[in-house]
ZALO-70055 format. One line per 2 residues: number of its first residue (from 1); their letters; for each residue x, y, z of C-alpha. Coordinates in steps of 0.25 Angstrom, whole numbers. Example, Ala and Ser with C-alpha at 12.3 -4.5 7.8 and 13.67 -1.06 7.14 Angstrom:
1) AS) 49 -18 31 | 55 -4 29
REM end
This chain:
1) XX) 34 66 -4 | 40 80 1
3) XX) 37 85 -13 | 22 80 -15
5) XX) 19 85 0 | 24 100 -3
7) XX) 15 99 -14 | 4 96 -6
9) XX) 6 103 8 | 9 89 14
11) XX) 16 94 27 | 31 86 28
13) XX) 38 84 41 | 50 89 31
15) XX) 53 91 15 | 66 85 18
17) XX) 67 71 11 | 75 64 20
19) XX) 69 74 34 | 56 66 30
21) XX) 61 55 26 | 68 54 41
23) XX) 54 60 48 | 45 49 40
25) XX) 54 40 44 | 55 34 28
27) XX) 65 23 26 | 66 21 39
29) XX) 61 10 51 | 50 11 57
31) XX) 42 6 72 | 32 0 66
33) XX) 21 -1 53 | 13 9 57
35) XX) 26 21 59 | 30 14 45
37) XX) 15 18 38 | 15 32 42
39) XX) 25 36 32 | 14 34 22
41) XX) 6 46 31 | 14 56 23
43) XX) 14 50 8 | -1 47 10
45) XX) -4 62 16 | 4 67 2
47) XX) -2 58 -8 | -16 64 -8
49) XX) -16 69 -23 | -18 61 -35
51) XX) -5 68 -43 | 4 64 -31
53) XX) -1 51 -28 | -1 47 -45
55) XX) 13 54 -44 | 18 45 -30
57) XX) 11 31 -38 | 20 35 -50
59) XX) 32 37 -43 | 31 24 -35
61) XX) 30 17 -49 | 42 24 -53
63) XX) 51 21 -42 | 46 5 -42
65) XX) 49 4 -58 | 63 12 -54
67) XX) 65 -2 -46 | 61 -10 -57
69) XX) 47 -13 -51 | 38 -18 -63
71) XX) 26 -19 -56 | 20 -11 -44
73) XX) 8 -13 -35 | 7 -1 -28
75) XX) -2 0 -16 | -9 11 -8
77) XX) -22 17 -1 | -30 26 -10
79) XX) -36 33 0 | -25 37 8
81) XX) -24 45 -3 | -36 53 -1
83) XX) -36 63 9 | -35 74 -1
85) XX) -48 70 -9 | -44 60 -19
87) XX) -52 48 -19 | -46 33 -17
89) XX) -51 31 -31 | -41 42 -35
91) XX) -32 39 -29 | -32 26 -36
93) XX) -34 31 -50 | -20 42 -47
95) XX) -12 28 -44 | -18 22 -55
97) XX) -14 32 -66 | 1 33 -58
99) XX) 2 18 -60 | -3 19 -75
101) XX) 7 29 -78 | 20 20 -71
103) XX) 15 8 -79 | 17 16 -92
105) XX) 27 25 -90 | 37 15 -79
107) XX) 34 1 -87 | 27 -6 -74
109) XX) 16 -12 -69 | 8 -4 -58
111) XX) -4 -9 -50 | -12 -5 -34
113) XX) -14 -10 -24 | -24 -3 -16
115) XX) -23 -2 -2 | -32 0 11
117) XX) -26 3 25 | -29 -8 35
119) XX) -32 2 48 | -40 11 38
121) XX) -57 9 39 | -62 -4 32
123) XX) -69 5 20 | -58 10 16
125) XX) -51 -2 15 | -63 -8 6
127) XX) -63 5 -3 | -49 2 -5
129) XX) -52 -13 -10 | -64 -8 -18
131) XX) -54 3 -25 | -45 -6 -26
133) XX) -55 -17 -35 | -61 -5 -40
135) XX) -46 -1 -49 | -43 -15 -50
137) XX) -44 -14 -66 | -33 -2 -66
139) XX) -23 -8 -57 | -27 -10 -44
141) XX) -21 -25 -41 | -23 -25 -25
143) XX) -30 -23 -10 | -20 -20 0
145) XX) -22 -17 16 | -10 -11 24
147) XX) -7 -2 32 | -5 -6 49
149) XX) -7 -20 52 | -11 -22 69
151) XX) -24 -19 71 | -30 -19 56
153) XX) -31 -34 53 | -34 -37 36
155) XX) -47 -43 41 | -54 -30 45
157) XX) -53 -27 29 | -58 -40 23
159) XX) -70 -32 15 | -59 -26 8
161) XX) -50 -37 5 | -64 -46 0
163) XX) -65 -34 -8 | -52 -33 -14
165) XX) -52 -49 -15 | -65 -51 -22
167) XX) -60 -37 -33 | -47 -48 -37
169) XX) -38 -38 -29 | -25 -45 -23
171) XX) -25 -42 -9 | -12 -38 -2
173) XX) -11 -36 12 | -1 -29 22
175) XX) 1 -39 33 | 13 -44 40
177) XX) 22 -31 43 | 17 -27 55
179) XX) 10 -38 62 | 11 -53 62
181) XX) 8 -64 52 | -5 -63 57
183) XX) -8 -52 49 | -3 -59 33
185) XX) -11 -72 39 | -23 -61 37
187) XX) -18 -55 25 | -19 -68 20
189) XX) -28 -77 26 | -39 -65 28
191) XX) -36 -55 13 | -31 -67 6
193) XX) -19 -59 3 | -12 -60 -10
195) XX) 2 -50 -4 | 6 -47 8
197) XX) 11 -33 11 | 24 -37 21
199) XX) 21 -48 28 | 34 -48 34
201) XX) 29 -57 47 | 27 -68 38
203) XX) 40 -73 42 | 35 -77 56
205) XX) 25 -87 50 | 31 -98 42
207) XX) 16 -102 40 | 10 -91 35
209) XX) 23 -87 27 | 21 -102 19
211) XX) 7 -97 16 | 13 -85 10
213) XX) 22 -93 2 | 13 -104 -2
215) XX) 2 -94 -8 | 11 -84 -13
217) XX) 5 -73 -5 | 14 -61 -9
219) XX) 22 -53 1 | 25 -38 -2
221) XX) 36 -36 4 | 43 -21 9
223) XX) 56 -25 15 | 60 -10 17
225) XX) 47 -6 26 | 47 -21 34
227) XX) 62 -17 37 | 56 -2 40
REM end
């Protein structure tokens, strides 16, 4: 991070790892989802040239395969990326070409997920599904929505989930960490979800948590940030 954003004039509150670390508030606990998302505020205003992000893509694979992951879905919102005039589309083909390079040179299986923000308009929720259906044949596997949960409900983005849906896209859907049981009975009952992204209040609804069971709807689990 602190080398990329010196590269790029990307103002730091420090170039002192652990300073930045501290002032980020990485690895630590946080007051709620939305202080916890902001940490991507930094990364998202560095990654905004295709070298870096294909470099950040790589290194990501390296680090899994170091862990002996063998096969890696990695998941992000092109046009995050876009602020310093790449296209979503780029963006996409500079992730495609890093995970084509970890398959041959690290030995694993890499694949996206393409990603849409739930408080972010509708349209470009629905370019995402359409990018995502678009690359389908080059590695894309998967539609997800996250981002903040109170406020945004899954069903404002139902175009884009019919979208993914009728493109033979798996559907994931962050629900569950910041908001009741409420919110996977949408993820799966309204986007016919195939994963869960957290889904940690499932444990206070012995119902719905059969249901997940039963139909062997997949739960993505990040112990590390639910603790956070």
């Amino acid at each position: 991070v602190i080398e990329l954003a010196q590269r790029r004039n990307v103002k730091l509150f420090s170039a002192e790892p652990q300073v930045l670390m501290e002032h980020m508030k990485y690895g630590r606990v946080r007051k709620s989802l939305l202080e916890y998302l902001q940490g991507f505020d930094l990364l998202v205003d560095i990654l905004q040239e295709s070298d870096d992000i294909e470099r950040a893509f790589f290194e990501v694979c390296e680090d899994a395969r170091a862990e002996n992951v063998w096969h890696l879905e990695l998941r992000y919102c092109p046009y995050l990326h876009t602020k310093k005039g790449l296209t979503s589309e780029e963006v996409v083909k500079t992730c495609i070409r890093a995970a084509h390079r970890a398959e041959r040179d690290l030995n694993m299986s890499v694949k996206h997920i393409l990603c849409g923000l739930k408080h972010d308009p509708g349209a470009h929720i629905l370019d995402m599904a359409k990018l995502a259906s678009q690359y389908r044949d080059q590695g894309v596997v998967g539609f997800d929505l996250a981002g903040p949960e109170v406020g945004y409900p899954i069903k404002d983005h139902a175009q884009a989930i019919y979208w993914a849906k009728r493109h033979h896209l798996f559907i994931t859907i962050h629900a569950g960490e910041n908001s009741g049981p409420e919110s996977v009975f949408e993820a799966l009952h309204d986007a016919s979800a195939h994963r869960v992204g957290h889904g940690t209040s499932l444990i206070s609804d012995d119902r719905l948590l059969d249901y997940v069971v039963n139909h062997r709807i997949g739960i993505e689990s990040c112990p590390i940030s639910n603790w956070h």
